[in-house]
N, C-alpha and C positions, 0 to 999 in steps of 0.2 A: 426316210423309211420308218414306218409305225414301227415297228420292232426294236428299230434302233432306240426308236424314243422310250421305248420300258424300257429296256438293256441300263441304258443313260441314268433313269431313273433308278433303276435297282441298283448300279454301281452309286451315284450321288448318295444312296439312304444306308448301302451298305447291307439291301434287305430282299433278299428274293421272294416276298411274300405279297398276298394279295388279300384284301379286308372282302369279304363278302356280304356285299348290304342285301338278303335276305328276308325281310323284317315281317315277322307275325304281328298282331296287334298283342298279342301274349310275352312279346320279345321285351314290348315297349313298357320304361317305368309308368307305374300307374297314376304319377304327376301329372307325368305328359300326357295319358288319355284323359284323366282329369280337366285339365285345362281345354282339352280341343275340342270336350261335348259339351263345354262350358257356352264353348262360341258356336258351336255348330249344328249341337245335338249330337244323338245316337244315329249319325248319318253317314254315309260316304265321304260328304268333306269332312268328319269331324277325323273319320280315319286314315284319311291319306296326310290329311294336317299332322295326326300324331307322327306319324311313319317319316314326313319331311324333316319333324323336328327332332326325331329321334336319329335320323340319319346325319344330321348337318351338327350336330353335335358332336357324332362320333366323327366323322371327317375332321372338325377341330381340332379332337382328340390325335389325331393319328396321322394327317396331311406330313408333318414333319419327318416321322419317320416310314410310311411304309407307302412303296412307290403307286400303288394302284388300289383301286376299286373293283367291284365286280359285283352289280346288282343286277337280280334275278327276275328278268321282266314278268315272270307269273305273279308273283307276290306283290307288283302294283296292278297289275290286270284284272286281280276277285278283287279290287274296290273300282271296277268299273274307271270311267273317263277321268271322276279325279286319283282314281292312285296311278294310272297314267303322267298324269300333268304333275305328282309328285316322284315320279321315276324323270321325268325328264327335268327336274329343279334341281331333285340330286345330284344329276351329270354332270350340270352346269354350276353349281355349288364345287364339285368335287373337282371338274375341270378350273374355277377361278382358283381354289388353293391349290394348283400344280397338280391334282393327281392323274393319274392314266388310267383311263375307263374302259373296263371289257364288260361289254354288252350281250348278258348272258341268256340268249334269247333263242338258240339249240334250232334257229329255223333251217326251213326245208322244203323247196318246191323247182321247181324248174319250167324254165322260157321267160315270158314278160311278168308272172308271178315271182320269180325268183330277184328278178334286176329290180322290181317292187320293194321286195326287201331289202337287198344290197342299198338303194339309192334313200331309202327311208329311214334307214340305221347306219349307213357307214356314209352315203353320199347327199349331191343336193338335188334338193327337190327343184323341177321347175313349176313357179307359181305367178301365172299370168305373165309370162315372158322374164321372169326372175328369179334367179335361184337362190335356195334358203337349205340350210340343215336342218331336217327335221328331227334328228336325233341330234345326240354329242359324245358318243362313243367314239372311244380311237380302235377298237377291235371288237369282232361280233362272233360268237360261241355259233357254228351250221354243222347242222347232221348230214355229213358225205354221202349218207348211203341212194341219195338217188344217180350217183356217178357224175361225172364230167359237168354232164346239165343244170345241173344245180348247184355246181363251185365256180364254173365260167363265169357268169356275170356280178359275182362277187369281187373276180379278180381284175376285171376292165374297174371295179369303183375303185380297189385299194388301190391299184397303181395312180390312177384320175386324180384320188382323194389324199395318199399317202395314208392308209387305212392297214388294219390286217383283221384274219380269221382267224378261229381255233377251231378245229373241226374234231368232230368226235372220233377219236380210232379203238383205245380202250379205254370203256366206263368201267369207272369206282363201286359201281352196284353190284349185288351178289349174282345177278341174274345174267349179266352181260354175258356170259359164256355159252350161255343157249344158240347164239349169233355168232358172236367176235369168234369166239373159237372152234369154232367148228373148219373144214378143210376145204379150202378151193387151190386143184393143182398144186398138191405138198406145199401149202401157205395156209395158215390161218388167216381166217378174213380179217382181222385187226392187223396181221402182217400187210396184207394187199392195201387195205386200205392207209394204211402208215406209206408203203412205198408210191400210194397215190399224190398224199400230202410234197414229198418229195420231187415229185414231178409235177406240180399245180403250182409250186412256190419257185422252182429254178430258173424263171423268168425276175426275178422282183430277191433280191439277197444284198442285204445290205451289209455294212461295216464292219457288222462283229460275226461273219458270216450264218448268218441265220435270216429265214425267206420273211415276206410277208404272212405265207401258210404256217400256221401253227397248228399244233394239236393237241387233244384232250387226251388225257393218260393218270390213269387212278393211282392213286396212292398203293388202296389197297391191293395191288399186284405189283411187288416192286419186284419180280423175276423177271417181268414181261417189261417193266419200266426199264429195267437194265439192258434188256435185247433189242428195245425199239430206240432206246439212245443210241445203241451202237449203228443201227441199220438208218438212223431217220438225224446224219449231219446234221442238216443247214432247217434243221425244223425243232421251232421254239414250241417247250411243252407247258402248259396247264395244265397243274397237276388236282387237282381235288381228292378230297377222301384223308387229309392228315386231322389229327385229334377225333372229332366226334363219331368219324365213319372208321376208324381205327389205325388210320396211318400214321407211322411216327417219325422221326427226322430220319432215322437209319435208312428207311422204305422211300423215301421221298429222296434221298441223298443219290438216288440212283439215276435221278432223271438230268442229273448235272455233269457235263463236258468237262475236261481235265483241268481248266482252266476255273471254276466254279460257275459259269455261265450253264442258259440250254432251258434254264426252266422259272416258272414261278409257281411259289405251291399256297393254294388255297384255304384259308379257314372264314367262315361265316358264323356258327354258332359260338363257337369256339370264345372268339371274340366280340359281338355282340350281347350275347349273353356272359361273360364274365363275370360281370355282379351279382349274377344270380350263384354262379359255382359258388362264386369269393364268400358270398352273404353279407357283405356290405349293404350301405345303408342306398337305396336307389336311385341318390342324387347324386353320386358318385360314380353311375354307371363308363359314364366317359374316358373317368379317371382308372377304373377297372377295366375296359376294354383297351386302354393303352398300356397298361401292365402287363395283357397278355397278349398283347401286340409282340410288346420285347422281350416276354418268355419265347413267343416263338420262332421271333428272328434270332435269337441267341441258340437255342433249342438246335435251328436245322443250318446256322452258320457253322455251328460245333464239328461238323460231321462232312461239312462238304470243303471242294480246294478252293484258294483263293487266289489265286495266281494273277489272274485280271484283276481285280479290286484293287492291287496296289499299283499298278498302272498310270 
């Protein structure tokens, strides 16, 4: 069961957090774009180049301690077909050092479009009577709101593939209440949609009981983070929105089960950019982004139970 394998991995690191490979070309030290329009020019490949090396260094950085990745497939998609082919080196970079990769790609369609997706990022492709992975993600970030339709064929790969989702129920952004919270049948639609996840995933519950179905849940509502832990058991959360977007380990502490399980909480700038906060010297970035790797595993262990971990 996917879930089980992050759970595994956060108990092994002792770290419920997730790196978010994110990467601007403004992220990246200016060595490293140095060198890559060295070789390539002011081009596409010379960008996707910088973006690979700057990510595969930070995975060195941080492979040891923090269980997972989570890179943002828009941010190789504006460099076209090569920052593409450098989102998918990363995967496989970050899958050979052990990490677990959530592919945060928010899609959303339904019928033979949708099993398109599912089979392109979570499953295998058939090519000429042979099947290949065309992605390397072990979990993919899908937008529920088109109902049933468009989480069904998700859930034939992860079972197939031993795969999982995070679906979106409440987003981190200030804007989300325009939708999420508005009322269907004395339920907020982030309610319904949470008690959806719940019922997509209680086919597929593996060992530490939590589904293949996960879901996305912001930091910054840790009220709502609190009330959807209670109502959403056997469903593993992704949590986004701690440090840059303003949540802090208190806010994020709530998306975790009595036992310290239930969630992993996200930072991308945070740590990525660390060198830039630090003001260290740029060559150092890697060694900066694992510093505040373990300010924040420290940070949000302080605050949550450990019950499991010692296990």
């Amino acid at each position: 069961m996917s879930m089980d394998r992050l759970i595994t991995k956060i108990l092994e690191t002792g770290n419920p957090t997730v790196a978010g490979l994110d990467p601007k070309l403004s992220y990246v030290p200016g060595f490293i774009r140095e060198e890559s329009v060295k070789k390539y020019g002011k081009t596409l490949e010379a960008a996707a180049d910088a973006l690979l090396t700057f990510n595969k260094a930070l995975i060195d950085a941080l492979c040891d301690i923090v269980p997972a990745v989570k890179p943002q497939c828009a941010y190789y998609e504006m460099y076209g077909w090569q920052g593409v082919k450098a989102l998918y080196e990363t995967m496989a970079y970050a899958r050979e050092k052990g990490m677990y990769v959530i592919t945060d790609g928010k899609r959303n369609d339904i019928g033979t479009t949708m099993e398109a997706y599912a089979i392109g990022h979570l499953g295998e492709t058939d090519v000429f009577g042979e099947t290949q992975y065309g992605f390397l993600g072990d979990c993919l970030t899908v937008n529920g709101y088109l109902g049933t339709d468009g989480i069904a064929p998700l859930l034939k790969v992860c079972e197939a593939c031993d795969k999982g989702i995070f679906v979106l129920v409440k987003t981190s952004n200030p804007s989300s209440g325009e939708l999420q919270d508005r009322m269907i049948g004395g339920q907020k639609v982030y309610e319904v949609m949470g008690g959806m996840c719940e019922t997509w995933g209680a086919e597929q519950i593996g060992k530490y009981g939590y589904s293949s179905v996960g879901a996305v849940v912001g930091a910054t509502y840790p009220e709502q983070l609190r009330e959807l832990r209670e109502k959403m058991p056997h469903t593993f959360f992704l949590v986004p929105g701690y440090g840059a977007q303003g949540g802090g380990a208190k806010d994020v502490s709530y998306a975790f089960d009595q036992n310290g399980l239930g969630a992993i909480v996200n930072s991308s700038r945070g740590i990525m950019c660390a060198y830039q906060k630090e003001g260290c010297d740029e060559r150092d970035f890697a060694k900066a982004a694992r510093r505040e790797a373990i300010r924040m595993k420290e940070d949000i262990t302080s605050v949550i139970p450990k019950i499991a971990w010692n296990k």
